[in-house]
TORKOL-4160 file (C-alpha; in steps of 0.2 Angstrom, whole numbers, padded with zeros to 4 digits, m for minus):
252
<pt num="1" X="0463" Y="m0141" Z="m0152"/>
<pt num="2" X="0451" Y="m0149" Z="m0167"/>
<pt num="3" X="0433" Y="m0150" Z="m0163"/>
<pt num="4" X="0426" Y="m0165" Z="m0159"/>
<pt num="5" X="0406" Y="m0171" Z="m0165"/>
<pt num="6" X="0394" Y="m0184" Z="m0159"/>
<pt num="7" X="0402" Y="m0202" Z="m0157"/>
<pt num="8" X="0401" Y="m0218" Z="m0149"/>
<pt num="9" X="0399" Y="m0214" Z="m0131"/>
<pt num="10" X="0412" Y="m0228" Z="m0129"/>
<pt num="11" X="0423" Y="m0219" Z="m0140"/>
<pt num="12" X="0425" Y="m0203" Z="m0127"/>
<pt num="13" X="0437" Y="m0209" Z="m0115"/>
<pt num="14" X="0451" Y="m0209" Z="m0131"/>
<pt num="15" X="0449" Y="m0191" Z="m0134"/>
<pt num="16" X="0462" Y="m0184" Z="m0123"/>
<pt num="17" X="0472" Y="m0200" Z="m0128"/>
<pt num="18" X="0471" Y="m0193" Z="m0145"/>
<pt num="19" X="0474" Y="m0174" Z="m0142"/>
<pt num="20" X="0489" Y="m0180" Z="m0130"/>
<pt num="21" X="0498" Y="m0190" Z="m0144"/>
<pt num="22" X="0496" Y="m0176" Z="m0155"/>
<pt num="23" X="0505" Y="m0165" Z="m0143"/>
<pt num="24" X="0518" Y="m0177" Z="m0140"/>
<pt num="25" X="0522" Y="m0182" Z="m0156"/>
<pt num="26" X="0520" Y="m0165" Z="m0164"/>
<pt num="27" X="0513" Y="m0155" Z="m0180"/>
<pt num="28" X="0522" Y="m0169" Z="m0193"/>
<pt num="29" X="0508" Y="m0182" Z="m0186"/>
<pt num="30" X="0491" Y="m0183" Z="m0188"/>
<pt num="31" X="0481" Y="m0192" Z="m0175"/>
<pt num="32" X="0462" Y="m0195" Z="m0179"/>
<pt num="33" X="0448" Y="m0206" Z="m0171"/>
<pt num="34" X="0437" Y="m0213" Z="m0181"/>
<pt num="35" X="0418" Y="m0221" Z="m0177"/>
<pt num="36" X="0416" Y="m0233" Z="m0188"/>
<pt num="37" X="0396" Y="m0234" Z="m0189"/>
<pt num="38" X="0396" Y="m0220" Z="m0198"/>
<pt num="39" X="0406" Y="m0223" Z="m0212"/>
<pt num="40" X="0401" Y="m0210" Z="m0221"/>
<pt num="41" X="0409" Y="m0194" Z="m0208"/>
<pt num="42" X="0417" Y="m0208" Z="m0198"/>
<pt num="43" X="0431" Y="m0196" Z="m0193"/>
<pt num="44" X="0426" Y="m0190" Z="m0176"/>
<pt num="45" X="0441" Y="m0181" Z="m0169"/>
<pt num="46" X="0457" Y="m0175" Z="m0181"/>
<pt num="47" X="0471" Y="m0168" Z="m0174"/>
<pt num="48" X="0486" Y="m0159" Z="m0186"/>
<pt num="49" X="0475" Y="m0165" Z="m0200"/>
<pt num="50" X="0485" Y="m0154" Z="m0213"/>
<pt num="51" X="0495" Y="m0170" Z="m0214"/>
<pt num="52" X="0480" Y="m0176" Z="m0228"/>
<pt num="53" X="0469" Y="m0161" Z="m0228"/>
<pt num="54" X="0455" Y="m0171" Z="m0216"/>
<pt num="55" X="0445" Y="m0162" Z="m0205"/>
<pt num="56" X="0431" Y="m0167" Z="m0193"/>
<pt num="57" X="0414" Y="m0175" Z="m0201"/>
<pt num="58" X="0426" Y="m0184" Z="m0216"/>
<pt num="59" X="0424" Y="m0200" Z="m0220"/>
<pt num="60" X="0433" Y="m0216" Z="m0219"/>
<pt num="61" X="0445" Y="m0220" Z="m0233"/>
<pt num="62" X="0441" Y="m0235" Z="m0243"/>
<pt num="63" X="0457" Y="m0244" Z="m0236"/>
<pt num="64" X="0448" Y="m0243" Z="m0218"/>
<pt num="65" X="0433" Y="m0249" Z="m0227"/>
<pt num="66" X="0441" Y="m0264" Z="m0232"/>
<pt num="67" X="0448" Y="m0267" Z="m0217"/>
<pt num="68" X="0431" Y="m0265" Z="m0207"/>
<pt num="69" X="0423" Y="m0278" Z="m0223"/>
<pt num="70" X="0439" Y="m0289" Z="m0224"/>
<pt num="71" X="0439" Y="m0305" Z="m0214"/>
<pt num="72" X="0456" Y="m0304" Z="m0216"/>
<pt num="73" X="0458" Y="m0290" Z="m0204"/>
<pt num="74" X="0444" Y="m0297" Z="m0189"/>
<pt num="75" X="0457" Y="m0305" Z="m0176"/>
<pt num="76" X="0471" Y="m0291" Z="m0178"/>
<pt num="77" X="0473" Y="m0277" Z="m0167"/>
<pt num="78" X="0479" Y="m0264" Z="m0180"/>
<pt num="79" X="0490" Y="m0263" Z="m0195"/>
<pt num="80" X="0505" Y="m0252" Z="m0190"/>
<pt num="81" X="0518" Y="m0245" Z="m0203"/>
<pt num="82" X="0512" Y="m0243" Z="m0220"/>
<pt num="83" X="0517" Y="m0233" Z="m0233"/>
<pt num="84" X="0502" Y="m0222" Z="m0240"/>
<pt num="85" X="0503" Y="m0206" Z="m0250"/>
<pt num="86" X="0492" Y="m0190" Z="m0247"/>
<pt num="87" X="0480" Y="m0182" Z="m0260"/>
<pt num="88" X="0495" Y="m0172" Z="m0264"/>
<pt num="89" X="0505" Y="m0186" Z="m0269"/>
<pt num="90" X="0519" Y="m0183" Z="m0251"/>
<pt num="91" X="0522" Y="m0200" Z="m0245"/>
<pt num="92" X="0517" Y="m0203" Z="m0226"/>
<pt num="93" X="0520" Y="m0216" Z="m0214"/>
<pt num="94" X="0502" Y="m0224" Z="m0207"/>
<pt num="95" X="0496" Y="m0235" Z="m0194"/>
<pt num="96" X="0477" Y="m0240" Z="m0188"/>
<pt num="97" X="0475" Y="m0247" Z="m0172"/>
<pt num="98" X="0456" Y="m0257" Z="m0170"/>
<pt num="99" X="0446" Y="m0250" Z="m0158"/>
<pt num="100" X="0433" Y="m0265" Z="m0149"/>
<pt num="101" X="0420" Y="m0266" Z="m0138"/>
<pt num="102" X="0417" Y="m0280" Z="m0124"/>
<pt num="103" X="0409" Y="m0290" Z="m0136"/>
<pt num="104" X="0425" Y="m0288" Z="m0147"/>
<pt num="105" X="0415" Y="m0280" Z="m0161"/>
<pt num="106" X="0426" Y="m0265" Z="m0170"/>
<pt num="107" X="0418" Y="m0248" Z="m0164"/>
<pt num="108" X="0431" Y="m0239" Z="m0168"/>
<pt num="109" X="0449" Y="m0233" Z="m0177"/>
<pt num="110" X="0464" Y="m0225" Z="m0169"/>
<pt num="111" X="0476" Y="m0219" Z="m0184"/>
<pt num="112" X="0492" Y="m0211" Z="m0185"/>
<pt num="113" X="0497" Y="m0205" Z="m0202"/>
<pt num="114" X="0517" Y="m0196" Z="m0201"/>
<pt num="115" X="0521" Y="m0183" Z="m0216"/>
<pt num="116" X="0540" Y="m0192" Z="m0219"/>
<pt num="117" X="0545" Y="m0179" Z="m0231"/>
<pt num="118" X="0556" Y="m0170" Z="m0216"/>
<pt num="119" X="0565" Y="m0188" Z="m0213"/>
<pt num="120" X="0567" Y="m0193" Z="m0232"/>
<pt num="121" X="0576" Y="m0174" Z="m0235"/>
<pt num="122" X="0587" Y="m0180" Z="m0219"/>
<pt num="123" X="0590" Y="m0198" Z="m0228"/>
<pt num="124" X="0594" Y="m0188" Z="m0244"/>
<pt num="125" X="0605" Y="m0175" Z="m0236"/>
<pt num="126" X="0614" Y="m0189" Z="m0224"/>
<pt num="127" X="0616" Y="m0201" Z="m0242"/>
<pt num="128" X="0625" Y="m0185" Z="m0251"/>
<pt num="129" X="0637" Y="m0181" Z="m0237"/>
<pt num="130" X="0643" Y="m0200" Z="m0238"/>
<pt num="131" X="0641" Y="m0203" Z="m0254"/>
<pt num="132" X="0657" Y="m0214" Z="m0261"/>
<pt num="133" X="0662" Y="m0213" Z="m0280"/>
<pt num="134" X="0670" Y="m0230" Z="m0281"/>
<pt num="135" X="0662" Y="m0235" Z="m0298"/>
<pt num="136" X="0679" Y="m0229" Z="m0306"/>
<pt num="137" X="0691" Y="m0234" Z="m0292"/>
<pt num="138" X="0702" Y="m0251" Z="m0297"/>
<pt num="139" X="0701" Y="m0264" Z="m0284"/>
<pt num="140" X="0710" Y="m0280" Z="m0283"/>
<pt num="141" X="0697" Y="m0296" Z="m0289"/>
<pt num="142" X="0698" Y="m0304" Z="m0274"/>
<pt num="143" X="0691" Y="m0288" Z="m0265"/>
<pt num="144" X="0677" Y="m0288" Z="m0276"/>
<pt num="145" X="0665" Y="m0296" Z="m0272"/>
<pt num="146" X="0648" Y="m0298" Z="m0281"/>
<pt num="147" X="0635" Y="m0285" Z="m0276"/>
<pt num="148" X="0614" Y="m0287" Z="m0280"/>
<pt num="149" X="0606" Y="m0274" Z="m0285"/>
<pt num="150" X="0601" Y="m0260" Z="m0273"/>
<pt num="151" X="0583" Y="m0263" Z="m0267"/>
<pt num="152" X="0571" Y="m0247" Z="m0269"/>
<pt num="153" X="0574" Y="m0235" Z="m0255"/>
<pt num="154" X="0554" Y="m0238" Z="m0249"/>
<pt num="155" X="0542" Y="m0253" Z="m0251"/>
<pt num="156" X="0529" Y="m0249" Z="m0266"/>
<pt num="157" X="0514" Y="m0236" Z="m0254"/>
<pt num="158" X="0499" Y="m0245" Z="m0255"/>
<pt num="159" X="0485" Y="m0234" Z="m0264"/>
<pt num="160" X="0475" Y="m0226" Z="m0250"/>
<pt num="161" X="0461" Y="m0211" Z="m0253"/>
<pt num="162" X="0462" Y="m0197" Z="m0238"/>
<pt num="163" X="0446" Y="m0191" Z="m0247"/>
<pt num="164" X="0439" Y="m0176" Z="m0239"/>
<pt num="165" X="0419" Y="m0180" Z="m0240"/>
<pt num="166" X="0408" Y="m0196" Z="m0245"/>
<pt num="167" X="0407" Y="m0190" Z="m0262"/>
<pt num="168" X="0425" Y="m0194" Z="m0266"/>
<pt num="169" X="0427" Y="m0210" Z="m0258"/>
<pt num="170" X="0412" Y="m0215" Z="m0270"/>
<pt num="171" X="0421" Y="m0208" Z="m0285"/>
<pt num="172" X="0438" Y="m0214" Z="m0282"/>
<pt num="173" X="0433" Y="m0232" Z="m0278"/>
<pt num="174" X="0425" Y="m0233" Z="m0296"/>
<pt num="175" X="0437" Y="m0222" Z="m0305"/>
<pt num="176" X="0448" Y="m0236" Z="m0301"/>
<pt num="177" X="0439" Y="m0250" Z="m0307"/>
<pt num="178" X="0435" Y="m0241" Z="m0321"/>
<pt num="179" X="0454" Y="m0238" Z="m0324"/>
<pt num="180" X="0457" Y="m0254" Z="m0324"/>
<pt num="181" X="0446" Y="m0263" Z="m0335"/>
<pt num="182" X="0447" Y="m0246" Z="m0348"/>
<pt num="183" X="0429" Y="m0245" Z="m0351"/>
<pt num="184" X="0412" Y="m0239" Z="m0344"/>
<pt num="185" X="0404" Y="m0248" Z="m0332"/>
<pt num="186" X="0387" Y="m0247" Z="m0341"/>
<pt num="187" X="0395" Y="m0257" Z="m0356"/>
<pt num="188" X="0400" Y="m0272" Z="m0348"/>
<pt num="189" X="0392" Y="m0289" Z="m0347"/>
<pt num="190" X="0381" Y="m0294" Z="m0333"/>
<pt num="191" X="0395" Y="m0309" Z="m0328"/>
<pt num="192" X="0408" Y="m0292" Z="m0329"/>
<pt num="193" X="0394" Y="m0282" Z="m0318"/>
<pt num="194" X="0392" Y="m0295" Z="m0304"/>
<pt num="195" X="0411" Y="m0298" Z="m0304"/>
<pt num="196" X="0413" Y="m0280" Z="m0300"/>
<pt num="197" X="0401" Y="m0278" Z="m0289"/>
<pt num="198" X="0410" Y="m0295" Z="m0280"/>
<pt num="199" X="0426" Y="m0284" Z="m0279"/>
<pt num="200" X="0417" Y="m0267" Z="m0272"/>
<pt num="201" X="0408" Y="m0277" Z="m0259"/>
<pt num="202" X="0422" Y="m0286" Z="m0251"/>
<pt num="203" X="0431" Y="m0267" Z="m0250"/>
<pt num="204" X="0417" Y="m0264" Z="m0240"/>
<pt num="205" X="0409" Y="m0250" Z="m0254"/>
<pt num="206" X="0394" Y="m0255" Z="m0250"/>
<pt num="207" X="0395" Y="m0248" Z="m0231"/>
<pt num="208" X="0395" Y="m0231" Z="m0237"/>
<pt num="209" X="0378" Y="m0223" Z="m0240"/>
<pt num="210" X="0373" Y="m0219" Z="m0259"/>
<pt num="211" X="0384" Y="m0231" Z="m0267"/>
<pt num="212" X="0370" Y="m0243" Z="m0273"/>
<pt num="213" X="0362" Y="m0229" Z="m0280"/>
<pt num="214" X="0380" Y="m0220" Z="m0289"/>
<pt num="215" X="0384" Y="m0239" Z="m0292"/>
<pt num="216" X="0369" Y="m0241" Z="m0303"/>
<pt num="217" X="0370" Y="m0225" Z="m0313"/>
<pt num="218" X="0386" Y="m0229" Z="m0318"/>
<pt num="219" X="0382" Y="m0248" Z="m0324"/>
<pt num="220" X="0364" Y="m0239" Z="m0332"/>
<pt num="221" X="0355" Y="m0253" Z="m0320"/>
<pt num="222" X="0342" Y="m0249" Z="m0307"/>
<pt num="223" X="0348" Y="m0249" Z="m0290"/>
<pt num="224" X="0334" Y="m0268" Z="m0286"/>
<pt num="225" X="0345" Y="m0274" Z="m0299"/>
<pt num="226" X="0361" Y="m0270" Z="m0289"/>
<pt num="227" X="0355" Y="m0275" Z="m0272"/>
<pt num="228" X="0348" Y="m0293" Z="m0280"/>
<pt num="229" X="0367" Y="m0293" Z="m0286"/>
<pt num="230" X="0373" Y="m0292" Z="m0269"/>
<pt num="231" X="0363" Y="m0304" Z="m0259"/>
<pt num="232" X="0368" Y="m0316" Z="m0274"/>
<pt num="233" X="0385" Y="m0314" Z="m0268"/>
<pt num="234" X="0381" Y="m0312" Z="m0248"/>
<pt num="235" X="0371" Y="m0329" Z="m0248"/>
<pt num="236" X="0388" Y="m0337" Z="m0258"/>
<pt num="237" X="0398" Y="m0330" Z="m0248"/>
<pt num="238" X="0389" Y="m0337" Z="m0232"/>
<pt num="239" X="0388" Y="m0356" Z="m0243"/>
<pt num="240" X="0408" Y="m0353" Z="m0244"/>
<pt num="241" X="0410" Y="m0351" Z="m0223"/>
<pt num="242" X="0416" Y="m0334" Z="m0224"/>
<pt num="243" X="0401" Y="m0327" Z="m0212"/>
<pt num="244" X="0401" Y="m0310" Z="m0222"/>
<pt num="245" X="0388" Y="m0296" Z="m0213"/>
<pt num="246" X="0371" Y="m0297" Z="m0220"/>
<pt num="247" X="0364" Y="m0286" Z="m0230"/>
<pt num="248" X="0358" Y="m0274" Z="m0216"/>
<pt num="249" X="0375" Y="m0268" Z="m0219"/>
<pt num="250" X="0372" Y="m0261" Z="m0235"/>
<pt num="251" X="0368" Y="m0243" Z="m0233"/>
<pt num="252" X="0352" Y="m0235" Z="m0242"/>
């Protein structure tokens, strides 16, 4: 049974719900709880966590960042069946269920992530035993009929980081962007700069402490000159109706 560290009082009564699962569903799934004030070692109870090499006091993963920043994601209940890969590059199966108070604020995650590498050597086994050679076989044209393309045997995983402290979540969000636009941070312009930082914020970077400060290393800015950046976009983003969280939110 994994240890278990301070939480949301509210958060309590789903720790046998979490150890139970974990027993029911076995070593092949992970079940973790996750208080979502604390971003930073949000994962307050992990159970099998060999599934992503989590333990206890880990953070949250920049995809549960965005959807604890993402308007998109206020008035769901979860997200349930996602593809993901583990920092070992095995593909697992996850879901996040939205843990809310009485006032229906988020308080919490409930998340499931499944190590399908048993199923997909089943899949692969099953497909060889019945596997049909017909390519050489001749058929009459009026039995063959035209046949698409088959599709990819899984939908393309979306890029998740199971990072194991806050210092990797940081790193891994702007190794990223860097990777995408192919050059330093520090060397782009200041319309570049505050288009990044647009992007970070609605991940939800900014929820994880440090980042202002890492953030402004890397563009060679002082970290005033970041935060000015961000209330720039929080007061447009309030103009444009989207009721983003002020800027208590951004963690020092």
């Amino acid at each position: 049974m994994s240890k278990h560290i301070k939480m949301n009082p509210k958060l309590k009564i789903l720790i046998p719900v979490v150890q139970g699962l974990a027993k029911i569903l076995g070593k092949d799934y992970e079940v973790n709880l996750h208080d979502v004030s604390m971003p930073e070692n949000s994962l307050v109870l992990c159970e099998n966590g060999h599934v992503t090499g989590r333990t206890v006091g880990g953070p949250m993963t920049d995809f549960g960042l965005y959807m604890l920043q993402s308007e998109e994601y206020q008035n769901r209940d979860g997200i349930y069946n996602y593809l993901a890969r583990n920092n070992r590059g095995e593909l697992i199966k996850c879901s996040a269920i939205f843990i809310r108070d009485e006032m229906k604020k988020t308080i919490g995650f409930l998340c499931i992530n499944y190590d399908i590498s048993k199923a997909v050597a089943a899949q692969e086994l099953v497909e060889s035993l019945l596997h049909l050679d017909m390519e050489n076989v001749e058929q009459y044209p009026e039995n063959s009929p035209q046949i698409n393309e088959a599709p990819d045997k899984f939908p393309l995983p979306i890029r998740e980081s199971f990072a194991k402290d806050l210092e990797e979540v940081v790193n891994n969000s702007l190794e990223q962007i860097k990777l995408r636009i192919g050059r330093p941070l520090s060397y782009l312009t200041k319309p570049e700069k505050k288009a990044v930082i647009q992007e970070l914020h609605d991940k939800g970077f900014f929820l994880l402490k440090g980042a202002v400060d890492t953030l402004a290393k890397e563009m060679d800015n002082t970290k005033y000159t970041i935060y000015s950046y961000i209330r720039d976009i929080q007061k447009q983003d309030k103009k444009d109706g989207l009721n983003i969280k002020s800027t208590e939110k951004v963690r020092i």
